[in-house]
C-alpha positions in Angstrom: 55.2 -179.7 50.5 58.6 -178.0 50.8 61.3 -180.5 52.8 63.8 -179.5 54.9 66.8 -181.7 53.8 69.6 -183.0 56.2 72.1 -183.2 53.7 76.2 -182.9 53.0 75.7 -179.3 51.4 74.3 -176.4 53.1 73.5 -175.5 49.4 70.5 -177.5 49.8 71.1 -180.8 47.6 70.6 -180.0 44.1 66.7 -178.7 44.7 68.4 -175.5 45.5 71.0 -175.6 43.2 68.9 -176.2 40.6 67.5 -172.9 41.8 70.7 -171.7 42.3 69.2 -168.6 40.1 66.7 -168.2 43.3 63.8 -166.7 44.3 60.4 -168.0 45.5 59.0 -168.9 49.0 56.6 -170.7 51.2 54.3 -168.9 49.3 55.8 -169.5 46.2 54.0 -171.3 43.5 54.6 -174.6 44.9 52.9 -173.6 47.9 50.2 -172.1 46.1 49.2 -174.9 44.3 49.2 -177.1 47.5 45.5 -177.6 48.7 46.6 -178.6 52.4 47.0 -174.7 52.6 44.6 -173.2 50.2 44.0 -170.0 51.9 47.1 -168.0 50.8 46.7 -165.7 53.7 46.1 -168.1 56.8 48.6 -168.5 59.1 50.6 -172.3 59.6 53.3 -174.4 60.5 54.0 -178.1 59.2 56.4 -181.1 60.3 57.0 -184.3 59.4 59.2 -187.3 58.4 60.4 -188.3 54.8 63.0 -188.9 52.5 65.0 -188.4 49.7 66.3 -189.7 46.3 68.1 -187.9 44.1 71.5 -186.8 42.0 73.5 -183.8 43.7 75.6 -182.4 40.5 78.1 -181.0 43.0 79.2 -184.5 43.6 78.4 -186.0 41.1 76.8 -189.1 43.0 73.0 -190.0 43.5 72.4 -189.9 47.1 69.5 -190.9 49.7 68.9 -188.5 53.0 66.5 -188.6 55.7 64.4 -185.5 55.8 62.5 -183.4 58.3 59.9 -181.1 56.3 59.3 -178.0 58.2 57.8 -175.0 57.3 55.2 -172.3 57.8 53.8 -168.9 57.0 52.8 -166.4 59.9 51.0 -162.9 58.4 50.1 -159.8 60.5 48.3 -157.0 59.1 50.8 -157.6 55.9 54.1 -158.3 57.0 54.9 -161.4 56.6 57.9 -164.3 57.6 58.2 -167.5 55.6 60.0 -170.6 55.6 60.9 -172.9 53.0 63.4 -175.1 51.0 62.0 -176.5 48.6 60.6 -174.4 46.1 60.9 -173.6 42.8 63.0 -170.9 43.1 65.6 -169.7 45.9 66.3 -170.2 49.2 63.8 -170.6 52.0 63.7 -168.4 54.8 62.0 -165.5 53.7 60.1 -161.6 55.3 58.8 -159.0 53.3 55.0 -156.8 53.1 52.4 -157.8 50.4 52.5 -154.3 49.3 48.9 -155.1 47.0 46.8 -157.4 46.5 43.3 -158.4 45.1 41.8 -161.5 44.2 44.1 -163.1 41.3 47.3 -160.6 42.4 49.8 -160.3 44.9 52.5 -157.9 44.9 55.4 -158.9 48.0 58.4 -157.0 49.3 60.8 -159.1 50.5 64.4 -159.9 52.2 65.7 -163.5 52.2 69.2 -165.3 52.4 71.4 -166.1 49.4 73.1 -169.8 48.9 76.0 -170.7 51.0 78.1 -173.7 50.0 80.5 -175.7 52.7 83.3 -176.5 50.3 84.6 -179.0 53.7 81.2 -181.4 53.4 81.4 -182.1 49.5 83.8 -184.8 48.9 85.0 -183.8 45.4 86.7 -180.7 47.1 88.8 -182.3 49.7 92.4 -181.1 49.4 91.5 -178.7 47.0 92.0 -174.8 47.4 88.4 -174.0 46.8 86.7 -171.5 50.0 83.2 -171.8 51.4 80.6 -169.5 49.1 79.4 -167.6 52.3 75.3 -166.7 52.2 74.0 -162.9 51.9 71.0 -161.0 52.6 68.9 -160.3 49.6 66.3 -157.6 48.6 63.4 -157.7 46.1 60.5 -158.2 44.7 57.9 -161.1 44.1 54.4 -161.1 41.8 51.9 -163.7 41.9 49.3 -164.3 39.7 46.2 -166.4 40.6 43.5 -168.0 37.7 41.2 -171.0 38.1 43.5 -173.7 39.2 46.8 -172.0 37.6 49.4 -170.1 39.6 52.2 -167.7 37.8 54.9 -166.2 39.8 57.4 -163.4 38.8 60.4 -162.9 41.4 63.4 -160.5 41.0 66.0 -160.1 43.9 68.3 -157.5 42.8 69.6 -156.4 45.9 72.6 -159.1 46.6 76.1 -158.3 47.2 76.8 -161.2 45.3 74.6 -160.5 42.0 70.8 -160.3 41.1 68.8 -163.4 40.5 65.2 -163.6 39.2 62.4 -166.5 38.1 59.4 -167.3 36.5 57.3 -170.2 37.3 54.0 -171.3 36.2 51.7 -174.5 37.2 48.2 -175.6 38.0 47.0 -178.7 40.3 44.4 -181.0 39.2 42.0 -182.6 42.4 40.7 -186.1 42.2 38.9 -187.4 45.0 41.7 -187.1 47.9 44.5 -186.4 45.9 45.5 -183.6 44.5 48.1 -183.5 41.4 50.5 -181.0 40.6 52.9 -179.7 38.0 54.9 -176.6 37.3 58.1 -175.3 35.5 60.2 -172.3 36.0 63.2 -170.8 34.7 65.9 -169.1 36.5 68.1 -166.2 36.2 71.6 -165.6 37.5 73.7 -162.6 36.9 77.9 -163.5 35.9 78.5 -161.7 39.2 76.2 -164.4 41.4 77.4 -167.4 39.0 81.3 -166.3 39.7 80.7 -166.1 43.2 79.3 -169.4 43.7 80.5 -171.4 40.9 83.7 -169.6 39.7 87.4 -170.2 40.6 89.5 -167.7 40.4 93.7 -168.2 40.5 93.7 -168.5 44.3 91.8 -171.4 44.4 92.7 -172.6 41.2 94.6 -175.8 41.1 94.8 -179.3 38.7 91.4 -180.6 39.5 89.7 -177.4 39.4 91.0 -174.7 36.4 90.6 -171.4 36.7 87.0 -170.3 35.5 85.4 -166.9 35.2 81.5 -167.9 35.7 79.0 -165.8 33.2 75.3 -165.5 33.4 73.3 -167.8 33.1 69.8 -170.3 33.4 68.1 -173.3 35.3 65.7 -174.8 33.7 63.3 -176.8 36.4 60.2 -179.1 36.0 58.4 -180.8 38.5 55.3 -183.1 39.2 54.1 -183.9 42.5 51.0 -185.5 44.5 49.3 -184.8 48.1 46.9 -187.1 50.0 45.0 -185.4 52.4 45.0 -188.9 55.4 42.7 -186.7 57.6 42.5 -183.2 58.7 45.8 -182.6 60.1 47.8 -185.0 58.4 48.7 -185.5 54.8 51.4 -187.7 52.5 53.4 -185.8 49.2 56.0 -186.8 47.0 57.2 -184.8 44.2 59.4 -185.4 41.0 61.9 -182.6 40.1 64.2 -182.8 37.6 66.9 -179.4 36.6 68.4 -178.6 33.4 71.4 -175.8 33.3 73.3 -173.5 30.7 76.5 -173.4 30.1 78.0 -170.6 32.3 76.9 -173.4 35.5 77.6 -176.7 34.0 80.7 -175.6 32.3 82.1 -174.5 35.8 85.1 -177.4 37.2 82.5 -177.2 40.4 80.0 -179.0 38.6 80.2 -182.8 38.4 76.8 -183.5 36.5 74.7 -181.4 33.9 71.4 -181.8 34.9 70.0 -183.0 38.1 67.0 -185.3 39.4 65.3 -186.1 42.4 62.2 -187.3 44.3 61.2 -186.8 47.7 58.5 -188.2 49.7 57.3 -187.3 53.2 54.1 -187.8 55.9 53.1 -184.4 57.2 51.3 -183.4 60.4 49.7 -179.7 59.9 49.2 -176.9 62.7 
């Protein structure tokens, strides 16, 4: 269900900037509740073809994109790779070692990419003095929690040049007939040091349109509803409804051109 977005941003379109507090992964909660992949430990990769509607609050403009979902999960004797970008909680591209598990927990080591934002390919910054927000590599931990149709998911990445981050996300999926319904919520931690990186401005790149600002720590607030239907064994349609609230140390930043953020996103999926 997660979509790989052709976009302006490399920041991911406001999906991952709603989750600019990031964690979570292919196997994150989203995935979880999908039924296309029920079998957290099975090996996959998915394409397809979709699109995208939604409200980008670094531009402050609702925007359509063409989308290429792509994503999968390969797992050998515990080490794992994942790929994903659109999850309810960081960045996609994901490896670790499920360090424990048993049949409701799972207990992941992992490494995965920070943000990076292309200050040239959002058209509020042209002529400013703002740089790029280059991407790092990330250490931490993930814990998942499995009962009846309900997924929870704890993720800390403290190991980031450019700050910690953590989530926690919770959810459950509802199956009628073909379809199967989902909805989840998560909130999202970002230390001062990973909000001032990204979303800050110091007196370099200060100028008239974007005042100096010294980012603090601070929340995203995400909800999200969302519907599969499984067209035959290989293929299946989604969509999903996500919609971003933020605190004040993100939407006060001069980077910001919106204070909340909401999207949907539908796609046709072919499954290996």
């Amino acid at each position: 269900m997660k979509t790989l977005k052709l976009t302006k941003t490399k920041l991911a379109t406001f999906l991952t900037l709603a989750l600019s507090c990031n964690l979570a992964f292919a196997s994150n909660i989203s995935e979880h509740l999908s039924t296309v992949a029920d079998d957290r430990s099975d090996n996959y990769f998915r394409i397809g073809a979709g699109a995208s509607y939604y409200k980008n609050p670094l531009e402050g403009e609702t925007e359509g994109s063409f989308n290429i979902p792509i994503e999968w999960r390969y797992n050998i004797n515990g080490f794992f790779t994942e790929l994903s970008s659109d999850s309810l909680g960081a960045p996609g591209l994901a490896a670790g070692y499920t360090v424990w598990e048993n049949r409701n927990w799972r207990f992941d080591a992992m490494l995965t990419l920070s943000n990076y934002i292309d200050v040239s390919e959002i058209d509020r910054f042209d002529g400013s003095n703002l740089k790029d927000r280059g991407n790092a590599l990330a250490g931490g931990l993930r814990a998942t929690y499995f009962h009846n149709n309900w997924v929870v998911q704890a993720n800390l990445l403290p190991f980031n040049s450019h700050g910690a981050t953590g989530s926690i996300s919770a959810g459950r999926n509802w199956q009628l007939g073909d379809w199967n319904f989902t909805a989840a919520g998560s909130v999202n931690y970002s230390s001062s040091k990973y909000n001032d990186f990204y979303f800050g401005v110091d007196a370099e790149q200060s100028s008239e349109l974007f005042n100096e600002y010294d980012a603090g720590s601070g929340f995203a607030f995400v909800a999200e509803v969302g519907a599969e239907y499984e067209i035959s064994e290989d293929w299946y349609f989604a969509t999903k409804l996500r919609h971003a609230e933020y605190s004040s140390a993100l939407k006060d930043s001069p980077l910001f051109a919106e204070d909340r953020s909401t999207g949907l996103s539908i796609s046709i999926n072919y499954v290996f």
